[in-house]
C-alpha positions as CSV (number, residue, x, y, z in Angstrom):
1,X,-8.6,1.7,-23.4
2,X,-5.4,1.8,-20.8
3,X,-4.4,-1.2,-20.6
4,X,-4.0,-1.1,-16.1
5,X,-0.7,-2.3,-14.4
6,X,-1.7,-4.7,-11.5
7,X,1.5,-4.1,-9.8
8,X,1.4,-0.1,-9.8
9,X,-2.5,-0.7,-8.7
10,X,-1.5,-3.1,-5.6
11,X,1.0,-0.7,-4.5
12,X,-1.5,2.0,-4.6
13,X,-3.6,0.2,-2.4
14,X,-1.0,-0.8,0.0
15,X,0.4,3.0,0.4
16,X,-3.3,3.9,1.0
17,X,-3.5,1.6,3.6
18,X,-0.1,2.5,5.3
19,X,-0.9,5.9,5.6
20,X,-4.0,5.2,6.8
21,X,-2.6,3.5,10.1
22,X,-0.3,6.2,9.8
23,X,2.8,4.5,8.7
24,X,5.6,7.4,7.2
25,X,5.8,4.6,3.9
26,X,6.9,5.5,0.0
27,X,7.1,4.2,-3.0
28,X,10.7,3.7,-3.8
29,X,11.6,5.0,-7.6
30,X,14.0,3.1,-8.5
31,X,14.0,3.1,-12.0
32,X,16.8,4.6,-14.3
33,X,16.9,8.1,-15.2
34,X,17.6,10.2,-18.2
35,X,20.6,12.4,-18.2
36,X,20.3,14.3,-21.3
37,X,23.8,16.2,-20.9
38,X,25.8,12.8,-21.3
39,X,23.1,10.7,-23.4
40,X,22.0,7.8,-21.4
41,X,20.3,6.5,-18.2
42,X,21.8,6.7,-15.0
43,X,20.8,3.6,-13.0
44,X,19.6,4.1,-9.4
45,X,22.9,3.7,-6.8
46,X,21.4,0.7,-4.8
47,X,19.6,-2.5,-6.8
48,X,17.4,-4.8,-5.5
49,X,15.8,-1.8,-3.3
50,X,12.0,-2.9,-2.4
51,X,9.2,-1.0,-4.1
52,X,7.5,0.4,-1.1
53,X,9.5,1.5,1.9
54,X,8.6,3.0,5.0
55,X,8.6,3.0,9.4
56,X,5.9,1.4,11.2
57,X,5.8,1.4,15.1
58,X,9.5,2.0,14.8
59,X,10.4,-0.5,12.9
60,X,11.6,-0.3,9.3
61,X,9.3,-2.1,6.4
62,X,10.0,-2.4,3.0
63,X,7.8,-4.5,0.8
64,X,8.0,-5.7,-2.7
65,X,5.0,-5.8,-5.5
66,X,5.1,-8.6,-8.0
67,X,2.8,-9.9,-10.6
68,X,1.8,-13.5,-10.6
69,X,4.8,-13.9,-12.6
70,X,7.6,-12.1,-11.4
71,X,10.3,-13.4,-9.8
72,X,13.0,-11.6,-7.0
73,X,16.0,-11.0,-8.8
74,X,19.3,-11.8,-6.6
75,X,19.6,-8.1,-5.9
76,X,16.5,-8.2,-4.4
77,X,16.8,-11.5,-2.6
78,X,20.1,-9.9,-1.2
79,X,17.9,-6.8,-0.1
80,X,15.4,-8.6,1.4
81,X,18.0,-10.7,3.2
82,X,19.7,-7.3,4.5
83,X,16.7,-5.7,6.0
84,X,15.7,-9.0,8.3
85,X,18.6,-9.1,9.3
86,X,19.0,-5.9,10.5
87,X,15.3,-6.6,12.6
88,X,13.4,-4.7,9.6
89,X,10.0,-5.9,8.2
90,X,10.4,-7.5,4.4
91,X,8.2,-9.6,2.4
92,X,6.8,-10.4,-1.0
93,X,3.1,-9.7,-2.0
94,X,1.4,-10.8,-5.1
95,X,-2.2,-9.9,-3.9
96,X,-3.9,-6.9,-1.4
97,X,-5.1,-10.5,0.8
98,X,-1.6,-11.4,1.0
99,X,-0.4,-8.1,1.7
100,X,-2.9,-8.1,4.9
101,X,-1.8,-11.6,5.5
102,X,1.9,-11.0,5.9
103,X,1.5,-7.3,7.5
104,X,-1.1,-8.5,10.5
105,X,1.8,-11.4,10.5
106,X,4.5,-8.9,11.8
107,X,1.9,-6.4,13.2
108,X,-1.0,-8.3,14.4
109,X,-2.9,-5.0,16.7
């Protein structure tokens, strides 16, 4: 049986829910990848970037899936850091509840 990852599950549902108030949102692959020509993986040109990212009512959002584990790295501390203080939209979400939680938060209609 496959063995299902909670954190690629919750982002599902939070890009399902994005679109449908129709928010233009992504999921942000940010994961090395394999250059065969030189033999190794090229890493992504900006750490710390969130996992979803995306414009709602004009203002940018960017959103970050954990487990009940995982932690923020300092890249993605720095990230999140960035896009508040640029007036962006970042958070944190362990759970879909939270998710809703923290997105009526900063868009309550």
């Amino acid at each position: 049986m496959k063995k299902v990852n909670h954190s690629n599950q919750l982002t599902q549902q939070i890009l399902s829910h994005l679109f449908s108030i129709g928010c233009f949102a992504w999921r942000a692959n940010t994961t090395g990848v394999w250059d065969q020509a030189r033999g190794l993986y090229r890493s992504s040109p900006k750490k710390g970037v969130s996992d979803i990212l995306g414009c709602f009512q004009g203002r940018f959002i960017a959103i970050e899936v954990k487990s009940s584990t995982d932690r923020l790295s300092p890249e993605q501390e720095g990230f999140q850091r960035s896009v508040i203080h640029t007036g962006g939209v970042c958070f944190m979400v362990r759970s879909y509840e939270e998710y809703l939680n923290k997105f009526s938060t900063h868009f309550p209609s």
